[in-house]
N, C-alpha and C positions, 0 to 999 in steps of 0.2 A: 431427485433434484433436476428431471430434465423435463418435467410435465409441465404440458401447454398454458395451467394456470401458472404456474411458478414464472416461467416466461412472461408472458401477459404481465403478472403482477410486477417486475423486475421492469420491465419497459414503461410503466403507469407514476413507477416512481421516480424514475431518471429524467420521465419525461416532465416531471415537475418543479425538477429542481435548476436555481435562478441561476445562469451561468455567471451572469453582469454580476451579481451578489459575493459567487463563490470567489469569483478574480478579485475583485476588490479585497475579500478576507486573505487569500495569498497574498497578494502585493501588501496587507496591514499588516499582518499577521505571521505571514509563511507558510500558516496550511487553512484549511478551509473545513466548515462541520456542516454539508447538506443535508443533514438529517437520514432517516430511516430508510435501509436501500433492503433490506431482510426482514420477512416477516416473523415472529417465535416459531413457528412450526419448521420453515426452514432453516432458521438457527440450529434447532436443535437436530432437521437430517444431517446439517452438516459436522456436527459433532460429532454425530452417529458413526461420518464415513473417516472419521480419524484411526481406527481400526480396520477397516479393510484395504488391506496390503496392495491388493491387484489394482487399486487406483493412482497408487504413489509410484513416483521411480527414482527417489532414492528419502531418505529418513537419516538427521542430523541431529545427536544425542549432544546437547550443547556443552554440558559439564568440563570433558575429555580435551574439549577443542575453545576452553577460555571464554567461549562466547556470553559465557552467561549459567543459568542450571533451567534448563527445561528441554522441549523436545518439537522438531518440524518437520514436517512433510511437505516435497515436492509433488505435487500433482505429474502424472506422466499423459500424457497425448494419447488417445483425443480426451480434453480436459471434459469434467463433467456439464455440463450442456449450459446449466446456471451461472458454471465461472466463465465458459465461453462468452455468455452473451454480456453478464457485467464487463469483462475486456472489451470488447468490440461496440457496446453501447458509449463506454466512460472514455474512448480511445481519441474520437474525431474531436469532441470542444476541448479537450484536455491538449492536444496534438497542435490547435489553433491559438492557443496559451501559450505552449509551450517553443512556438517557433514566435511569438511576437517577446518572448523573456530571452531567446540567445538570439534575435537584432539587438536588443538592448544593451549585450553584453557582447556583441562584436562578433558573434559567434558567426560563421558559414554555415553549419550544416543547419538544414531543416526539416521536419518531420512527415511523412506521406500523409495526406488527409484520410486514411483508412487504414486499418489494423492491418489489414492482409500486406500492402502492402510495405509498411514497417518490418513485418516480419521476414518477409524474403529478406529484406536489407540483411537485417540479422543472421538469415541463414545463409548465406552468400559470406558472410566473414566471419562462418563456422559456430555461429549462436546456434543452436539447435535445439538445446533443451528446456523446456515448459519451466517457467518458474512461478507462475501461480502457487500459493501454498496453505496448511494449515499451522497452525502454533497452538502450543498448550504448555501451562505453566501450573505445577502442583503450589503445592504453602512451600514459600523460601526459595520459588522461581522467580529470575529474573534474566531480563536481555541487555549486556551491555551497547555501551550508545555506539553505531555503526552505520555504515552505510553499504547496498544494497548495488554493486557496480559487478556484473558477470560476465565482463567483455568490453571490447571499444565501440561496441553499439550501445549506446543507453538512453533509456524514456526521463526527461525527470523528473515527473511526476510516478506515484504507488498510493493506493489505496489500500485500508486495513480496516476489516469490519467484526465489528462486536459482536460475539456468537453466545455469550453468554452473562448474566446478570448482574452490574456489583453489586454487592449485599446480599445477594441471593446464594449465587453458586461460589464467589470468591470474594476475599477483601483485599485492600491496597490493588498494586497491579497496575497502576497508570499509565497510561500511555506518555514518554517524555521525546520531547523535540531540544535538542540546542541550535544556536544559529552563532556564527563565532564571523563577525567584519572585521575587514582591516582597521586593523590600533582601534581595537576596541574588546574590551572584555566577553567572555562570551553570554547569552541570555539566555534564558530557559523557561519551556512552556512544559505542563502536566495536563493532559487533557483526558477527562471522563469521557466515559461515552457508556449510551447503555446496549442491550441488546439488541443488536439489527441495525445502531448508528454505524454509517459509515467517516472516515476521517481519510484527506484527498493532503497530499505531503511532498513536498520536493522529495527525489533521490539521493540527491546531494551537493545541489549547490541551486542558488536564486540571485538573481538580480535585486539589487536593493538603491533605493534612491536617496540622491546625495546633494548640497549645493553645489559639488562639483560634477554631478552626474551621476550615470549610472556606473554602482561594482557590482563584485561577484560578493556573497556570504556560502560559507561553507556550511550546511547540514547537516547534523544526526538527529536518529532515535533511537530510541530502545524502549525498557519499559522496566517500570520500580520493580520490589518485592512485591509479593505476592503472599499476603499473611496468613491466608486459610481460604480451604477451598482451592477451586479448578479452574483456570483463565482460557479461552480458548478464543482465538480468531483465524479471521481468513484475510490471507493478504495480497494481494493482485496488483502485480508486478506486469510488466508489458513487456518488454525486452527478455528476450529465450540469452539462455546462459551458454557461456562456451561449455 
């Protein structure tokens, strides 16, 4: 996963996708579907690298700990070369979003126009660990709905990419979002996606507009059952965890 086409190809696709398009789907929406950011071949190395241990640095057995029934892997430093450059491609227009949504909401802080620099922030207030990751879900896995906060540093924007087929390798398995505003019930999105779609998501909380202005909405996701067959994604997180 860290060969010169794989790169190349990863840069060819980012670089085609409509930024102006994907904000507008955030601000309608909550999350945004720029299409294809994974080719199959490297779908399926990255599934491959779900088994080899000396990449991860640490492995979270969901059952035990309520989360849900399935299994994830943290990527450990230096991440593999493809998820490096997905973060640091998706980081700077994502970063330019994400600091015009906390003006909106009154917010102070704002995001460094470049990954490197975000992440010193991070490690400076004791963020240090990679949290890029894999996920995989057997028949009768599933993720209850959460949010993704690993410290007083946070991106709010994650991406989460389709590593393997519905219908093919697994069924059910959706990917769900809720968005819950003030005095208002909460709303629920189910989003497909197929192999190599990527899906771009608050972390947990968005600006939403009002006639009285602009609020906060609170976020989750997670993800249905999973009815047969093996769900696998990859999900890239920006902010290192305490």
């Amino acid at each position: 996963m860290g060969s010169a086409a794989t790169v190349r190809g990863l840069e060819r696709r980012i670089a085609r996708w409509q930024w102006p398009d994907l904000e507008e789907q955030l601000e309608v929406r909550g999350h945004a579907l720029p299409g294809r950011l994974l080719a199959a071949r490297e779908c399926n190395a990255f599934r491959r690298m779900f088994d080899d241990d000396e990449r991860f640095r640490s492995t979270i057995d969901m059952a035990p700990k309520r989360y849900g029934d399935g299994r994830y892997r943290y990527f450990a430093y230096p991440l593999p070369e493809a998820v490096q450059r997905i973060r640091t491609l998706l980081y700077p227009p994502l970063a330019r979003i994400a600091n015009r949504w906390w003006e909106r909401l009154g917010k102070s802080e704002r995001f460094e126009p470049q990954l490197g620099g975000f992440l010193e922030r991070c490690h400076a207030a004791d963020q240090e660990r990679p949290t890029p990751l894999l996920l995989n879900y057997g028949a009768g896995g599933y993720n209850r709905l959460h949010q993704d906060v690993y410290g007083a540093v946070a991106f709010p924007f994650q991406v989460v990419v389709q590593l393997t087929e519905p219908g093919e390798d697994f069924t059910g398995g959706e990917f769900l979002l809720t968005e819950q505003r003030a005095r208002m019930q909460s709303r629920g999105w189910s989003v497909g996606l197929t192999r190599g779609d990527a899906l771009i998501f608050p972390n947990a909380i968005r600006p939403v507009s009002s006639p009285r202005g602009d609020s906060r909405a609170n976020v989750r996701h997670g993800v249905s059952d999973v009815l047969s067959g093996s769900r696998t994604t990859l999900g890239i997180i920006f902010h290192d965890a305490a």
